[in-house]
FIZA-302626 format. One record per residue (C-alpha): x, z, y; residue in one letter; residue number from 1. Coordinates in pm, whole numbers. Last residue first. Example, Ala and Ser with C-alpha at 12.3 -4.5 7.8 and 13.67 -1.06 7.14 Angstrom:
% residues 2
> 1367;714;-106;s;2
> 1230;780;-450;a;1
***
This chain:
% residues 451
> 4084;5695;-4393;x;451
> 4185;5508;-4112;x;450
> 3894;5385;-3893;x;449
> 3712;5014;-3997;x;448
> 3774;4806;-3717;x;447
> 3532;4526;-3533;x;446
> 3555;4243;-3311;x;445
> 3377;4054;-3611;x;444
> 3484;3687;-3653;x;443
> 3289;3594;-3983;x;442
> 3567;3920;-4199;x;441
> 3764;3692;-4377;x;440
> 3976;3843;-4626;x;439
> 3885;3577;-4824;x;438
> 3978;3574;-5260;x;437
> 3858;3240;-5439;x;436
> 3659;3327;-5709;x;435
> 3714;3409;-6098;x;434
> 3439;3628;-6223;x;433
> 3490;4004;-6241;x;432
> 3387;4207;-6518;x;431
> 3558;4632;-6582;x;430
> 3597;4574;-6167;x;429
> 3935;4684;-6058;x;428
> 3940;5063;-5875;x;427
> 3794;5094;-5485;x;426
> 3998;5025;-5197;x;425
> 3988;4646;-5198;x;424
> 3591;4679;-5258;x;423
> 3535;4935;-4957;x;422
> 3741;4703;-4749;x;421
> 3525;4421;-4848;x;420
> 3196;4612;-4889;x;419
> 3257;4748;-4547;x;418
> 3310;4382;-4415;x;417
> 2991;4234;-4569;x;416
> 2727;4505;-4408;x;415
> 2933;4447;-4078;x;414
> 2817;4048;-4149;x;413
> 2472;4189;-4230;x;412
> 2454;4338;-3911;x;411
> 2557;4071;-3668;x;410
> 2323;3847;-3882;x;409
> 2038;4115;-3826;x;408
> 2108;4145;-3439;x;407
> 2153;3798;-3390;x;406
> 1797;3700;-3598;x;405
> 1613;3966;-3438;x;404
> 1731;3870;-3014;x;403
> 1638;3490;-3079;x;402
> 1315;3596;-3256;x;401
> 1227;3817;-2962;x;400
> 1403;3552;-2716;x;399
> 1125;3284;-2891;x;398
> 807;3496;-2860;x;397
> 865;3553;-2500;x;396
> 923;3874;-2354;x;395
> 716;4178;-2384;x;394
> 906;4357;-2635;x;393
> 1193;4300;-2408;x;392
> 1084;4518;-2186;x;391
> 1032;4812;-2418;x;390
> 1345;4770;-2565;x;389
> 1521;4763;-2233;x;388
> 1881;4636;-2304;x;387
> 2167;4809;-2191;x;386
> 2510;4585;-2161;x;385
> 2811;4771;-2152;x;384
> 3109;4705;-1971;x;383
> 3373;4968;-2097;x;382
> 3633;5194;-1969;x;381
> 3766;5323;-2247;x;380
> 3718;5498;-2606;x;379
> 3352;5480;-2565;x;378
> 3146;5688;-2811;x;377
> 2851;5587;-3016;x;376
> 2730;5877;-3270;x;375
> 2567;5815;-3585;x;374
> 2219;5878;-3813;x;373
> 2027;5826;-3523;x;372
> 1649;5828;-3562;x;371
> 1366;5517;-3444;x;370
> 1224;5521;-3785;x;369
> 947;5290;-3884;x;368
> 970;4925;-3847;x;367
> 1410;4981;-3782;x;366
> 1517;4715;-3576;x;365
> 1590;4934;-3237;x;364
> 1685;5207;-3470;x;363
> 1943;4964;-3675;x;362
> 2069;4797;-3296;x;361
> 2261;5094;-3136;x;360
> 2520;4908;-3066;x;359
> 2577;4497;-3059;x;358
> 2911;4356;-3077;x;357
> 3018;4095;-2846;x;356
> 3336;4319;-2665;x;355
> 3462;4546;-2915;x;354
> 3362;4778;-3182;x;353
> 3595;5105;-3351;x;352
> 3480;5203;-3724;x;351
> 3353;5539;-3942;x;350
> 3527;5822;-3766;x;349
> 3436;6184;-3931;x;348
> 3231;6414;-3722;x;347
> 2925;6403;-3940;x;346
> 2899;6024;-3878;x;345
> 3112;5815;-3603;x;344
> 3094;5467;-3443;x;343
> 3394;5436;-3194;x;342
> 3317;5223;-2875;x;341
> 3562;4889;-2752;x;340
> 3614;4753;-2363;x;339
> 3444;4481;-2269;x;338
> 3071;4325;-2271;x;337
> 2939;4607;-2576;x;336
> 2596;4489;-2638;x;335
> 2319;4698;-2626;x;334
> 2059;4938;-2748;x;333
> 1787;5265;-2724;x;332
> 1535;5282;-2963;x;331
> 1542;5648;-2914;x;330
> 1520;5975;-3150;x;329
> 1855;6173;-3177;x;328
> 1981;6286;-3462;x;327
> 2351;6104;-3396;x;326
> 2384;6092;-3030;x;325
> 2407;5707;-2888;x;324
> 2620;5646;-2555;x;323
> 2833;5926;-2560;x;322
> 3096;5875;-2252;x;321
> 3455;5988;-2342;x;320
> 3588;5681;-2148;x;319
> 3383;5551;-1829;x;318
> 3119;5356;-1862;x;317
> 3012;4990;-1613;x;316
> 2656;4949;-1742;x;315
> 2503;4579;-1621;x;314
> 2104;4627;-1710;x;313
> 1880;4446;-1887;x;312
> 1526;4262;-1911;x;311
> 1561;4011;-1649;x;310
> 1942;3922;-1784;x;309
> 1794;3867;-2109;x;308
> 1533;3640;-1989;x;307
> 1817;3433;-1829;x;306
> 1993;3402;-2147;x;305
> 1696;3305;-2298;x;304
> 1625;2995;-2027;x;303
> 1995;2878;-2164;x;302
> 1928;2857;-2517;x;301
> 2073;3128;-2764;x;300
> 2306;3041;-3056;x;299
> 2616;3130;-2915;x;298
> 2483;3467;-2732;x;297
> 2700;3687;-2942;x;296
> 2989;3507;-2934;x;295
> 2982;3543;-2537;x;294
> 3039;3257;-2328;x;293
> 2708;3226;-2181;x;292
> 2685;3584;-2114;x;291
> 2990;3511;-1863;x;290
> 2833;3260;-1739;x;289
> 2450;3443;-1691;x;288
> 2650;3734;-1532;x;287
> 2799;3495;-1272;x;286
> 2526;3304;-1197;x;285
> 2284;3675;-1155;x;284
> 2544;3798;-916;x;283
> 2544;3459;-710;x;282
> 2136;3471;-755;x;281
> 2128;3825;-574;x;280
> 2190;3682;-222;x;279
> 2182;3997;-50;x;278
> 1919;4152;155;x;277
> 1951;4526;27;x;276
> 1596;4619;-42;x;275
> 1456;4950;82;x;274
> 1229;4761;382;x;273
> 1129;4533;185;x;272
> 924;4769;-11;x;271
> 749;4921;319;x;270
> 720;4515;376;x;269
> 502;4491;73;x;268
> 302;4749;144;x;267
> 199;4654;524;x;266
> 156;4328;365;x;265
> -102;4410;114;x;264
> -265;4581;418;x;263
> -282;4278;635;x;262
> -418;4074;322;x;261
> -742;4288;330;x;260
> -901;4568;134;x;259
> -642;4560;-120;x;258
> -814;4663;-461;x;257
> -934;4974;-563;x;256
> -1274;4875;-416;x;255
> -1265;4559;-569;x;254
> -1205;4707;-968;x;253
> -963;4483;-1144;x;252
> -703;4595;-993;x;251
> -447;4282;-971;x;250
> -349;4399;-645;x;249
> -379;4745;-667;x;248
> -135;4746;-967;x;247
> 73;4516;-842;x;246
> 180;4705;-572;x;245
> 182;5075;-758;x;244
> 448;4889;-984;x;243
> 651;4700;-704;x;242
> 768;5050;-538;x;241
> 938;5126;-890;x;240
> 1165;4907;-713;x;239
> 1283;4603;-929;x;238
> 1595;4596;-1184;x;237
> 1427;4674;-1466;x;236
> 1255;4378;-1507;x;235
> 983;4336;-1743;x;234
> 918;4723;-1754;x;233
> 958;4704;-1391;x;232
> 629;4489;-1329;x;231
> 422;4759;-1531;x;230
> 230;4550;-1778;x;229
> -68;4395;-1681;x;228
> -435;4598;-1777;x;227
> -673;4454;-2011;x;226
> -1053;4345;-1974;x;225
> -1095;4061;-1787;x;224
> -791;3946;-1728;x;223
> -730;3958;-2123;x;222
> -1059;3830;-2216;x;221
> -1000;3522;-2016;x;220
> -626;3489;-2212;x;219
> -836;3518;-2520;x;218
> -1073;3301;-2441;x;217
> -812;3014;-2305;x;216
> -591;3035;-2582;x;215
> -284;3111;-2708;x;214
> -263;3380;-2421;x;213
> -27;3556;-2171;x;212
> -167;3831;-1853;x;211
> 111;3953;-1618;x;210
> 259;3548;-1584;x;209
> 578;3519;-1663;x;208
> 917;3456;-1486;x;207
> 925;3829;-1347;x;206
> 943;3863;-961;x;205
> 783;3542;-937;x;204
> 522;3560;-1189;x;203
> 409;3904;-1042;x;202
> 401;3754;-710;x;201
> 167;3517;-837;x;200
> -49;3695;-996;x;199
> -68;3944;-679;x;198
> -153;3596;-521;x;197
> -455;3557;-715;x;196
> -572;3892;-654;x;195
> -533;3890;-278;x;194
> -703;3538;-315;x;193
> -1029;3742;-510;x;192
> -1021;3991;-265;x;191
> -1124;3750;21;x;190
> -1474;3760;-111;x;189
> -1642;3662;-449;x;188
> -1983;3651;-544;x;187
> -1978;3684;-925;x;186
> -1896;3387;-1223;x;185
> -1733;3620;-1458;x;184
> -1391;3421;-1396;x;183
> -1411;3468;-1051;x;182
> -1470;3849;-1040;x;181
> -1196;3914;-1310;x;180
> -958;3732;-1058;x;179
> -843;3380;-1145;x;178
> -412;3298;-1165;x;177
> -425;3190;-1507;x;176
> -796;3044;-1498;x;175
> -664;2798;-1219;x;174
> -953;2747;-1003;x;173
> -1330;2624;-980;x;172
> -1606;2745;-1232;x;171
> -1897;2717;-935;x;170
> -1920;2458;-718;x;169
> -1988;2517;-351;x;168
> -1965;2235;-157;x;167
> -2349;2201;-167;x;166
> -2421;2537;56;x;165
> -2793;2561;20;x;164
> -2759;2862;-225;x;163
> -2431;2994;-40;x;162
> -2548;2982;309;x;161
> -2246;2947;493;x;160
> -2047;3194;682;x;159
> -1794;3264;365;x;158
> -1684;2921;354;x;157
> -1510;2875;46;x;156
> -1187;2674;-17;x;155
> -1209;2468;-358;x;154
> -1033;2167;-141;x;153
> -792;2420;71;x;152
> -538;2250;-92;x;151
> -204;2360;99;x;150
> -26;2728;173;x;149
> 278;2682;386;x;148
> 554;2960;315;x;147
> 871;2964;546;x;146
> 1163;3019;331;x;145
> 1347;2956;611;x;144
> 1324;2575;516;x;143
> 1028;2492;367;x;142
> 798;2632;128;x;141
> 502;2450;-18;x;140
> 234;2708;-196;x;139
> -42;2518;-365;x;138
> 179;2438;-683;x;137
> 276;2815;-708;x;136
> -138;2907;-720;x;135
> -345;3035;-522;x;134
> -716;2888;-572;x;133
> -1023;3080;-464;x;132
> -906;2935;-34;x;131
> -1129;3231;172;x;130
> -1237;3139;465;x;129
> -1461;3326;689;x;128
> -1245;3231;996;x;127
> -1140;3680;983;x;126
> -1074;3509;566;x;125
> -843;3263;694;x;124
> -638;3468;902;x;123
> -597;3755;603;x;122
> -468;3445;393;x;121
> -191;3363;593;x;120
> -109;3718;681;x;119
> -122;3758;269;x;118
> 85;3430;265;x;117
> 389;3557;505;x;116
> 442;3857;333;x;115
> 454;3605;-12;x;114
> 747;3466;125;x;113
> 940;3785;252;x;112
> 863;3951;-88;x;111
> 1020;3684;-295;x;110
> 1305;3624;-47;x;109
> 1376;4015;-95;x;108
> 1406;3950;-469;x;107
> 1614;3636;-473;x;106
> 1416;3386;-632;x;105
> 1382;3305;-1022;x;104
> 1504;2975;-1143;x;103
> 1571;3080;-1541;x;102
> 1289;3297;-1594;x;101
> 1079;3058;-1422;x;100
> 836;3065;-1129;x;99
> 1068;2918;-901;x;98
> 963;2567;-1062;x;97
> 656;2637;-914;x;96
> 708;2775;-545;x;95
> 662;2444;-387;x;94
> 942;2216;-228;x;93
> 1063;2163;73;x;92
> 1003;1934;398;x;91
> 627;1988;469;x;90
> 407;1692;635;x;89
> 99;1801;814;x;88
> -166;1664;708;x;87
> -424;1326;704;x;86
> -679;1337;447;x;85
> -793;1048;286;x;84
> -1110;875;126;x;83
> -1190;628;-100;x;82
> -1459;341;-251;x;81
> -1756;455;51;x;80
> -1549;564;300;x;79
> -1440;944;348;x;78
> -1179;988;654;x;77
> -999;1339;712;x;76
> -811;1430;1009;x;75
> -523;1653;1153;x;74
> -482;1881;887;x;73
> -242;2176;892;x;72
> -50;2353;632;x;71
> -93;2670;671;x;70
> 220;2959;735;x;69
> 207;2844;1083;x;68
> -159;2954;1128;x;67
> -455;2717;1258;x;66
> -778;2666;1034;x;65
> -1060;2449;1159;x;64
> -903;2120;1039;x;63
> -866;2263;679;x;62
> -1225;2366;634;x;61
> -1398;2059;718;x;60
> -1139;1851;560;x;59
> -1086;2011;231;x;58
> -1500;2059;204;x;57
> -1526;1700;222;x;56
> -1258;1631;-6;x;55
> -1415;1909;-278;x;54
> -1765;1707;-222;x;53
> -1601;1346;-278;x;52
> -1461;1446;-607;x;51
> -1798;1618;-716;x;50
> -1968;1311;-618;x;49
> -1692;1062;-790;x;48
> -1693;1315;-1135;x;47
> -2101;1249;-1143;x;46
> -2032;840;-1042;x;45
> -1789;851;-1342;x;44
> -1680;479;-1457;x;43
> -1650;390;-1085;x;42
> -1401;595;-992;x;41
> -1374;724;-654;x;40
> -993;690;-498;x;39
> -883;975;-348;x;38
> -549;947;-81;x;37
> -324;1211;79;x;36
> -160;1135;356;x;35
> 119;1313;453;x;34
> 261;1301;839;x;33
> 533;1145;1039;x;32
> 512;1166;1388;x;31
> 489;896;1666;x;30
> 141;1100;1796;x;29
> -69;768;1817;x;28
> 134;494;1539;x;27
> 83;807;1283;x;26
> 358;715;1027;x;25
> 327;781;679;x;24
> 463;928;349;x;23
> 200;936;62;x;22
> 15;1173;-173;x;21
> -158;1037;-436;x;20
> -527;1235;-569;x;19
> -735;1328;-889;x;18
> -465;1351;-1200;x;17
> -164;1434;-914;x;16
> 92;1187;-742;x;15
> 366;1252;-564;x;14
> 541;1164;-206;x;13
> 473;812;-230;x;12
> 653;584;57;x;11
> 633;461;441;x;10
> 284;407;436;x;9
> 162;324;792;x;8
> -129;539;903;x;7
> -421;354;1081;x;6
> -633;367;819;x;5
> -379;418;476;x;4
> -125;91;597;x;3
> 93;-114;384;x;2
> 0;0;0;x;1
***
C-alpha cells in the first residue's frame, strides 16, 4: 500500500490475527505516526460487526484520553470494506519478551514502569475509562523506560449506559491476565485493570505468570478460586515489601483490593524507595556465565539457568561454617561454586567436595524424610550456591526434571566411587568375572577422607 487516507505508508510495523500496523507520514502535522489498518471480511459479516464495534470504541475512547504514559490517537476513519486508526508512533518495544525468565528487567526499572501505568490507568478511570485488557503486548515502552499503554479497543466507558451501550461485549480479554470479576462475567470497575496489571508485575518480577494451567478451566478455576504464591518464594531476591503488594493487587475480594491506581503507586514507590538503583542484569550476566560453565549445569538449557538464578542465592562462607547439621530437619541445598566442604557422620570424616558438587541434595530428594544423617562443613572460603526448595518447587516442569535428574546422576556417580574405594579396600571376591579394571571416578571433584 501507497497511501492509508491521507497518510503515506512508509513501511509495516507488525501485523496481528485482526489488524496491520503501518509506518506513515501525516502530509498536515509533517510527523510520522502509526496507522493501524482493519480490513472486514466478507466470509464473517457477524466477526466484521464485532470487528467494526471494538474499532469504533478504540477511537472514541482513545481520542478523548490525554496522559504521556498513553498512547495517543489523533483520528480514526471506518469506511464501509476498512477502517484505520491514526496514533501516536512509539520507538521501543513492548514489555513481552521481558516477561521471561531469561530477559527479566532490572528490579527498580520494573517498579518505575509499572508506577507510571497505575497513574496511567488512575487518569483513565477519573475519564470513566477503564481499558479490561493489560497485558505485556499492550504496554510499549520507549526510551526512559517510559511506559505507553495501547489498545484501548475492549476499553469500557464507565459513563455509558451499559444495557444500551453496544460496544460492550462481554467475554473480552486475555484470560491469563483477567480478574476473578471478569472472568465470572460481573460489573467491573477500574479494579479489574489494577488486577490485571498486578499480573503483570508479578510476571515481570518473576518470569511466570502467579496462576499456571494445562488448560483453560483449570487455569480459570485457579484465578478464581486459589491464591498466587508469595512473589519472594519465586525469587528470593525481592523485598518482602513485594508480597503484601501483590497480594492486594491480585485480591480477589474488591474491597481488599487497591481502591485506585494512585494508591497502588503510593506502594510501589514506598518499595522503590529501599531499592539500590543498579543495573542488576550485569550481575545476573555474569552469574549466568559462570553457571554456564559449570559441570554441573552441562546438560541444562539456557532459559533454566536463568530460572535457577531467580530461585537462588550467591553465598560467599567463611571457613569453619556448618552448612548442614547432622539430625537436623530441612530440605535445605546447593551447589558448592568454589572452595571444597567436608561431609562427616558421628564425628568421623567421610569425604571432602569441590566446586560443581551438589550438598545437601538426599533430604531435598528424599519423598518422605527431610532428616540429616551428616554434617557439611567448609574447609575455606567458599562460594556456595543456596537453592530455595520451596521456590523451586514452583518452577517450571522442565528445571524440576532438569534439577532431579543432575542431582540423582551426581549421586549415583558418588554411590559408584565409594563402592570403588570400598571394593579396592575390601578382601578378593571368592567369584569375580574378568573385566577391564577403571579407576575412573565420571569426573567427581570429590575425596574420600583417610581412613
Amino acid at each position: 500500500m501507497e497511501t492509508i487516507g491521507k497518510y503515506r505508508v512508509i513501511r509495516e510495523l507488525g501485523k496481528g490475527a485482526t489488524a496491520t500496523v503501518y509506518l506513515c507520514e501525516d502530509p498536515d502535522a509533517g510527523r510520522q505516526l502509526a496507522v493501524k489498518l482493519i480490513r472486514f471480511g466478507k466470509d464473517s459479516a457477524a466477526m466484521s460487526r464485532r470487528m467494526r464495534k471494538l474499532f469504533q470504541n478504540e477511537g472514541m475512547v482513545s481520542k478523548r484520553l490525554n496522559h504521556p504514559n498513553i498512547v495517543q490517537v489523533y483520528d480514526a476513519v471506518i469506511e464501509e470494506d476498512f477502517a484505520y486508526l491514526a496514533m501516536e508512533y512509539v520507538a521501543g518495544f513492548t514489555l513481552e519478551n521481558n516477561c521471561r525468565i531469561d530477559q527479566l528487567l532490572p528490579m527498580h526499572r520494573v517498579i518505575g514502569i509499572v508506577f507510571k501505568c497505575c497513574m496511567a490507568l488512575d487518569a483513565a478511570y477519573r475519564q470513566g475509562i477503564i481499558h479490561r485488557d493489560i497485558k505485556p503486548a499492550n504496554i510499549m515502552v520507549t526510551a526512559g523506560d517510559e511506559p505507553k499503554i495501547a489498545d484501548f479497543g475492549l476499553a469500557l466507558n464507565m459513563n455509558k449506559d451499559m444495557d444500551r451501550d453496544s460496544t460492550f461485549i462481554m467475554g473480552v480479554g486475555s484470560p491469563a491476565y483477567m480478574s476473578p470479576e471478569q472472568i465470572k462475567g460481573y460489573p467491573l470497575n477500574q479494579k479489574t485493570d489494577l488486577y490485571s496489571l498486578g499480573v503483570l508485575l508479578f510476571q515481570l518480577l518473576t518470569g511466570r505468570l502467579p496462576f499456571r494451567a494445562n488448560n483453560q478451566a483449570t487455569l480459570i478455576y485457579r484465578i478464581v478460586n486459589t491464591d498466587a504464591p508469595a512473589v519472594t518464594a519465586l525469587n528470593p531476591n525481592l523485598p518482602e515489601g513485594l508480597n503484601a503488594i501483590l497480594r492486594r493487587a491480585l485480591e480477589k475480594d474488591l474491597y481488599g483490593r487497591y481502591r485506585n491506581g494512585a494508591e497502588f503507586a503510593k506502594d510501589l514507590s514506598a518499595v522503590r524507595y529501599q531499592i539500590v538503583e543498579e543495573d542488576e542484569t550485569v550481575g545476573d550476566s555474569r552469574h549466568f556465565e559462570f553457571l554456564r560453565r559449570l559441570d554441573f549445569f552441562t546438560e541444562f538449557e539456557n532459559v533454566e539457568i536463568w530460572e535457577v538464578l531467580r530461585v537462588s542465592v550467591w553465598r560467599e562462607i567463611l571457613p569453619d561454617v556448618a552448612l548442614i547439621r547432622q539430625g537436623e530437619h530441612n530440605r535445605f541445598f546447593g551447589i558448592v561454586l568454589s572452595g571444597s566442604v567436608e561431609v562427616s557422620i558421628d564425628g568421623r570424616s567421610l569425604c571432602r567436595l569441590g566446586p560443581s558438587e551438589p550438598v545437601g541434595e538426599a533430604a531435598y530428594l528424599h519423598p518422605f524424610s527431610d532428616q540429616r544423617h551428616s554434617t557439611v562443613v567448609t574447609l575455606e572460603p567458599t562460594l556456595f550456591l543456596e537453592i530455595n526448595a520451596a521456590a523451586l518447587a514452583l518452577s517450571s516442569e522442565e528445571l524440576l526434571e532438569r534439577m532431579r535428574n543432575a542431582l540423582l546422576t551426581r549421586m549415583i556417580q558418588r554411590m559408584r566411587e565409594v563402592n570403588r574405594i570400598a571394593a579396592a579396600r575390601g578382601a578378593p571376591a571368592v567369584r569375580s568375572a574378568s573385566a577391564s579394571p577403571s579407576s575412573s571416578s565420571d569426573g567427581l571433584n570429590m575425596e574420600l577422607a583417610p581412613m
